[in-house]
NUNU-36777 format. One record per residue (C-alpha): z negated, y negated, x negated. Coordinates in steps of 0.02 Angstrom, whole numbers, padded with zeros to 5 digits, always signed. Example, Ala and Ser with C-alpha at 12.3 -4.5 7.8 and 13.67 -1.06 7.14 Angstrom:
! NUNU-36777
-00390+00225-00615-00357+00053-00684
***
This chain:
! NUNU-36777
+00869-00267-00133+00753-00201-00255+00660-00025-00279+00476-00019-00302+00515+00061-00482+00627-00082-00517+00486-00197-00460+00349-00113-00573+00492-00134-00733+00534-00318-00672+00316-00359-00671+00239-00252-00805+00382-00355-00932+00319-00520-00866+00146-00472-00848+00013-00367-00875-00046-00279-00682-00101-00110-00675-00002+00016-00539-00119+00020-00401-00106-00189-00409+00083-00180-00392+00071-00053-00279-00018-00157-00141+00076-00288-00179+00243-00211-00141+00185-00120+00009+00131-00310+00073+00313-00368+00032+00398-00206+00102+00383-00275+00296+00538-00148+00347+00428+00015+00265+00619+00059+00178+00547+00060+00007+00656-00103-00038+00611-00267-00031+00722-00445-00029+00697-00588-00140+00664-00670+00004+00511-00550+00035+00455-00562-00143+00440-00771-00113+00359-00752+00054+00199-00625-00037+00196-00739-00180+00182-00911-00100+00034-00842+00018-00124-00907-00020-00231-00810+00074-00192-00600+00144-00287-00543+00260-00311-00352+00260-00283-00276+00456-00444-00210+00505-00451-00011+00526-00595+00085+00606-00624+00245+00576-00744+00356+00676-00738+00486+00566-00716+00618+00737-00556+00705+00658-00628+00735+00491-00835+00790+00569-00726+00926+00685-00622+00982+00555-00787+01016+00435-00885+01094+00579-00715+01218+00584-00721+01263+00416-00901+01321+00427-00881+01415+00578-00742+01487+00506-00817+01547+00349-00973+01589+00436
***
């Protein structure tokens, strides 16, 4: 099992890939959300051809009432 900081060492001394790059690529390989990943993990990210993001919507509700609270609040 490897550690995302061991992952960042292992990358940035074969190549160069800024943090938020190995970031996203980590999270994609870290399936269990433990913060470790398998080799077996790393091979299944890096033999992909094609990720597809999940789609998220937002409707912004949670963020619009929390504003509109704030200004009646300091009002």
């Amino acid at each position: 099992m490897v550690s995302y900081a061991e992952f960042c060492r292992g990358m940035q001394s074969c190549v160069t890939v800024s943090l938020p790059v190995l970031e996203q690529i980590y999270s994609l390989m870290d399936k269990t959300a433990i913060g470790l990943i398998t080799y077996q993990q790393f091979v299944e990210v890096l033999k992909k051809k094609s990720i597809e993001k999940p789609l998220v919507t937002d409707n912004f509700d949670w963020e619009t009432s929390t504003i509109q609270k704030i200004k009646e609040w300091i009002a």
